[in-house]
N, C-alpha and C positions, 0 to 999 in steps of 0.2 A: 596416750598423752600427746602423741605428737601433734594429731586432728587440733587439740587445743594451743597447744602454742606456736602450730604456724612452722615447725622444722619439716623442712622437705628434703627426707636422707635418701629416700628409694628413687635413685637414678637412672636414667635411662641409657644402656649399652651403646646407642644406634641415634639416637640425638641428644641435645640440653634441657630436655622436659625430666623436672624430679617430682616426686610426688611424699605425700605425709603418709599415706599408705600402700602398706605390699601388694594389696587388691587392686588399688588402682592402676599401677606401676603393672601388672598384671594382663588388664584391660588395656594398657595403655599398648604394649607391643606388639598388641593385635594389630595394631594399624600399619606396623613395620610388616608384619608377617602375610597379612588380609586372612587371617582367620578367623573363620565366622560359626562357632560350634552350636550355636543355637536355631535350631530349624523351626520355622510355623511347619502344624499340622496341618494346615487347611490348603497352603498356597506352597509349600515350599521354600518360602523367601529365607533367607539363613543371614543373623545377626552376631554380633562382636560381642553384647552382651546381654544377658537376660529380661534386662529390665526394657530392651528394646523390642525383643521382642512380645511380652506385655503391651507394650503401648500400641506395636503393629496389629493386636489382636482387635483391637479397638476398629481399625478399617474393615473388619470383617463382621463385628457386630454391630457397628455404628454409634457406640460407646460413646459417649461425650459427659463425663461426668465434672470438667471442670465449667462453673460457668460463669459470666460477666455479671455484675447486681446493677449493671450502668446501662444495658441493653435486652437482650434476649439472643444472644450469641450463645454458644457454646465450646468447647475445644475440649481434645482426647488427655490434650498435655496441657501441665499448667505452667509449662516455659509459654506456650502459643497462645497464653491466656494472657503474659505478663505481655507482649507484643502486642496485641491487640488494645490492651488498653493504653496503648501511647495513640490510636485514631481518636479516645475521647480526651487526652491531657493534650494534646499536639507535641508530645516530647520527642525529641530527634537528635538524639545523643549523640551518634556516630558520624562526625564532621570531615568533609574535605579540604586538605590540605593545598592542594593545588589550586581548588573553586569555592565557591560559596554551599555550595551542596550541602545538603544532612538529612540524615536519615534514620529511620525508626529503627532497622536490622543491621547489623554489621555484615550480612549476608549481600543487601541491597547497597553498601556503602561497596565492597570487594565488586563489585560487578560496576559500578560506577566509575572506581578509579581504574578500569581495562579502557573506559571511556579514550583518558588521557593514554595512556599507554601503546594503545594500538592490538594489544595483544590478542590474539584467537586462539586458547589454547587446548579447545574442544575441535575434533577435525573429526571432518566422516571418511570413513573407510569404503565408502565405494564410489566417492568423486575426489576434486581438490578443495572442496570449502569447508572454512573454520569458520568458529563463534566463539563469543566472549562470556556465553552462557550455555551450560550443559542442557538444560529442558528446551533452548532454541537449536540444539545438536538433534536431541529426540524428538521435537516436531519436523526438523529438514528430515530424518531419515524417513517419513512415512511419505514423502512424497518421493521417494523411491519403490517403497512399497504400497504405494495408493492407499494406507490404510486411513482412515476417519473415523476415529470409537466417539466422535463429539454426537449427535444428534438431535436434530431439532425436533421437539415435541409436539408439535405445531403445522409441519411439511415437510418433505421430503430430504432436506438439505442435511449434509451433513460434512465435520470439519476434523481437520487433523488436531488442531487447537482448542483447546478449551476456552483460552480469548476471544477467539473469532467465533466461536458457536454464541457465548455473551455479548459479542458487536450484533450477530445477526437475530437474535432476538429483538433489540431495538428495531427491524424493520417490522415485528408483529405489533409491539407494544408502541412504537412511533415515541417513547421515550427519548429526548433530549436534553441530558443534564446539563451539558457544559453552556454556559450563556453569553454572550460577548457585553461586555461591558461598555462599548459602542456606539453597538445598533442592536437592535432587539433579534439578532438572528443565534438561532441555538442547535448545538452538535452533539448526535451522541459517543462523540469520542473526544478526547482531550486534544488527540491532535492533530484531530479536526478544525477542532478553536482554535491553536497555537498556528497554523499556517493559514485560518481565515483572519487573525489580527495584522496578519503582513499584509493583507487588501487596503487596510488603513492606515498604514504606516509607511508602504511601498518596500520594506526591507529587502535586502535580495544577498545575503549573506554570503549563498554558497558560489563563488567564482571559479568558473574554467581555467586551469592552467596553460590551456592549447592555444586560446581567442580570449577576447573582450567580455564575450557571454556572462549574464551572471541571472542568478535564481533563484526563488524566493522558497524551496524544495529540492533537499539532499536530493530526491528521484529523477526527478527535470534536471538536475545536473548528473548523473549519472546515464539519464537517456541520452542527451544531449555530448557527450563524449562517447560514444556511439556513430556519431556525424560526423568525427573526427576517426577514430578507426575503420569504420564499414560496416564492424560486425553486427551480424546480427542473431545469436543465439538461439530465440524462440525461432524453431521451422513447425509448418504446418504438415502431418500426418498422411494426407490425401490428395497435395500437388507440391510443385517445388518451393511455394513459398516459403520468404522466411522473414522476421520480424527483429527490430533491437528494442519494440516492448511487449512483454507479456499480453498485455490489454490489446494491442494492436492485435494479435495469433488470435484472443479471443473474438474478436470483432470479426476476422477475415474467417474463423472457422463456422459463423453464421452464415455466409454465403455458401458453405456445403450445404448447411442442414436447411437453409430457409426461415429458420427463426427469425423471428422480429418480435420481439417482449416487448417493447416499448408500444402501447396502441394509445389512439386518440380515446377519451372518454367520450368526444362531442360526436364524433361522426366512427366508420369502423376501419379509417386507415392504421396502420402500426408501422413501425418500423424499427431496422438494425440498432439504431442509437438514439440516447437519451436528449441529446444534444438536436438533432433533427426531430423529435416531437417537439421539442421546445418550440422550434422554427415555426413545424406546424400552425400549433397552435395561435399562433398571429393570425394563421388565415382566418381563424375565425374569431378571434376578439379587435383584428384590426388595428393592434399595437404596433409602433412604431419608434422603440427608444432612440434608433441612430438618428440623430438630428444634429444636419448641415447648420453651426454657427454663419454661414454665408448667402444662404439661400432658404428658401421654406421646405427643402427637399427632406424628406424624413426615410428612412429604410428600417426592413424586420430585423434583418441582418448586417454583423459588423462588414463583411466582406466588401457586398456593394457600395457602402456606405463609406469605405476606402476607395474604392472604381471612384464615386463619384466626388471625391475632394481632389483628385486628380486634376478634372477638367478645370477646377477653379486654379490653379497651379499650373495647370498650360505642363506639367509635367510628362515625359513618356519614356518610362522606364523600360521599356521592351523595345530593343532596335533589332533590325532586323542585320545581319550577318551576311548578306550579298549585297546590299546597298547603303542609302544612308537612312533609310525612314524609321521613323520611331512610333510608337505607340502607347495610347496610357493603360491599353489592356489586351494580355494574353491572348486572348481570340481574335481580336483584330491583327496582331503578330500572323500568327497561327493560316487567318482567310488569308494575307495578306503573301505567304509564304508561297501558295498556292499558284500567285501569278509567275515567279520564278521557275517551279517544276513544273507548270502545264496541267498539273494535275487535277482531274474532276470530278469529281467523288460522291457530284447528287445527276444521282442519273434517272431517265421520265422512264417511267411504268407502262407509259403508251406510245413511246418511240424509242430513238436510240438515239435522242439528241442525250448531251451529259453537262454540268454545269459545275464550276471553279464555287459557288455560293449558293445556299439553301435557297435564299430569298430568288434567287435567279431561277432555280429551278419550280418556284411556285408560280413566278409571274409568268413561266413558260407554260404551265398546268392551264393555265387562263387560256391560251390558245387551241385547244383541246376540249374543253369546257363550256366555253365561251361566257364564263362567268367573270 
C-alpha cells in the first residue's frame, strides 16, 4: 500500500535516503556497503542488482530492444531511449544556476557545474593529475599504458579515445559539419568553429596573470606561461631536448626519423610542416597576399613582409651591444657583430684567405675563376 500512497518508512541507517519499500531500502545499502552479489557469466563484471545485470547482458549480445519511432536509433535501456529523445524535442530540463547552461542529462549538468567549482575529484594513481570526469581519468591512464582499443578501419591509426578515433575519421570522410555563419569556412569539430569565430571578432578572453599577454585559446595561454617559468615538460627520447609544447617534441622528433608528411602535389618536395608547404606552394602559383599599403611590394610570407615595413619606418629594432648602431634586421645585427670579434667564418676552398661576409667571400671566388 505504501508504493500507492507515497509513505517512505524504510530508512536508511547510514544516510537520509527512505524508501516505500524493503527491497529497495535493500538495494539501496548496497552503495554503503559496495556489494555487488550479481556476477555476468560471460565477462565477470559483478552488479548491485539483478536487473542491472540483465541490462549488461545486452553489451554482449548486442540486444537493443528499446527503439525510437522518430528515427532509427536503438538503446538496450529505455531510460537511454527517454534521453535520446530530448535531441528531437530540444528539451534541456537540467538548468545552471550559476550560468545560462542546460542540459538534456543531469549527468552532463554535474560535470558542468565542476566547470565553476574548479573541482578534480577523479586523480590517477601513478602521477599528480585530476579531472573533473571519470572516462577523462580512464583515457589519461592509457597514456601510461600506451594502450589504443579505438581503431581506425580505414589505416593504421589508432586512439586511446573513442572521440578522437570519430574526429580522425573526418580526415577519410573530409566531413565538415560545424559551418561558420560568417564566411563560408566549415570545421569538423565544434571547437574548431568556436575559436575560428574569434578570427572575426578578435576576442582574446584568456589573460596572463604574469604580463599584458592575452589569447584567443585557453592552450596558447597555458603555452605561453611556460615563457614565464622555463619549463619545459615534453623532452625528446633520443638527445637532450626538451619542449613546453607537446606539438613542438612532435615536430623535433621528425628530424630523428627524417619524416616529412607534408609533400608538394605539384612537384616531389615535402616537408616537416604543414605550414612550410603552405609557403611552398607560392612558388608555384606565385601568390603573394602580404601587400605593402606604401609601396607595390607584395611578399609570400608574413615575416618578410614585416623586414620590409621597417624600412618605410626608418625603424631598427636590433642594436648592437658594443656600440651604438642599429639595425632593422637580425642578420644584419648578427654580419655586423662580426666586425667587433674579428671573426671569419667563410673561408676559400682554394686558399686560405677567410672572410667577415658570404658575399666577400664570393666576389673573392672571382679571383680564382676569373669569372
Amino acid at each position: 500500500m505504501m508504493a500507492h500512497t507515497g509513505e517512505k518508512s524504510f530508512k536508511c541507517d547510514l544516510c537520509d535516503a527512505a524508501f516505500s519499500q524493503k527491497g529497495h531500502l535493500r538495494y539501496h545499502t548496497m552503495v554503503h556497503t559496495g556489494e555487488k552479489p550479481f556476477h555476468c557469466d560471460l565477462c565477470g563484471a559483478t552488479f548491485s542488482r539483478k536487473s542491472h545485470v540483465n541490462r549488461h547482458m545486452m553489451t554482449h549480445t548486442g540486444e537493443k530492444p528499446v527503439k525510437c519511432d522518430l528515427c532509427d536509433a536503438a538503446f538496450s535501456v529505455k531510460s537511454h531511449l527517454k534521453r535520446h529523445m530530448m535531441t528531437h524535442t530540444g528539451e534541456k530540463p537540467f538548468k545552471c544556476d550559476i550560468c545560462d547552461a542546460a542540459y538534456s542529462e543531469k549527468c552532463l549538468l554535474n560535470v558542468h557545474i565542476i566547470t565553476h567549482t574548479g573541482e578534480r575529484p577523479f586523480h590517477c594513481e601513478l602521477c599528480d593529475a585530476g579531472f573533473s570526469i571519470k572516462s577523462h581519468l580512464k583515457g589519461h591512464k592509457m597514456t601510461h599504458t600506451g594502450e589504443k582499443p579505438f581503431k581506425c578501419g580505414l589505416c593504421d591509426a589508432a586512439f586511446s579515445r573513442k572521440g578522437n578515433l570519430k574526429k580522425h575519421m573526418m580526415t577519410h570522410t573530409g566531413e565538415r559539419p560545424y559551418e561558420c555563419d560568417l564566411c563560408d569556412a566549415a570545421f569538423p569539430r565544434k571547437s574548431a568553429l568556436k575559436y575560428h569565430v574569434i578570427t572575426h571578432t578578435g576576442d582574446k578572453p584568456f589573460k596572463c596573470d604574469l604580463c599584458d599577454a592575452t589569447f584567443s585559446r585557453k592552450e596558447n595561454l597555458r603555452d605561453h606561461k611556460m615563457t614565464h617559468t622555463g619549463e619545459k615538460p615534453f623532452k625528446c627520447d633520443l638527445c637532450d631536448a626538451a619542449f613546453s609544447r607537446k606539438d613542438h617534441l612532435r615536430n623535433h622528433m621528425m628530424t630523428h626519423t627524417g619524416e616529412k608528411p607534408f609533400q608538394c602535389d605539384l612537384c616531389e618536395v615535402a616537408f616537416l610542416r604543414k605550414g612550410a608547404l603552405k609557403r611552398h606552394r607560392m612558388t608555384h602559383t606565385g601568390e603573394k597576399p602580404f601587400k605593402c599599403d606604401l609601396c607595390d611590394a607584395a611578399f609570400s610570407e608574413k615575416g618578410p613582409f614585416n623586414v620590409h615595413m621597417i624600412t618605410h619606418s626608418e625603424e631598427k629594432p636590433f642594436n648592437c651591444d658594443q656600440c651604438d648602431a642599429g639595425f632593422s634586421r637580425k642578420e644584419n645585427l648578427k654580419d655586423h657583430m662580426i666586425t667587433h670579434t674579428g671573426e671569419k667564418p667563410f673561408q676559400c676552398d682554394l686558399c686560405v684567405a677567410a672572410f667577415s661576409r658570404k658575399s666577400h667571400l664570393n666576389r673573392h671566388r672571382r679571383t680564382h675563376t676569373g669569372v
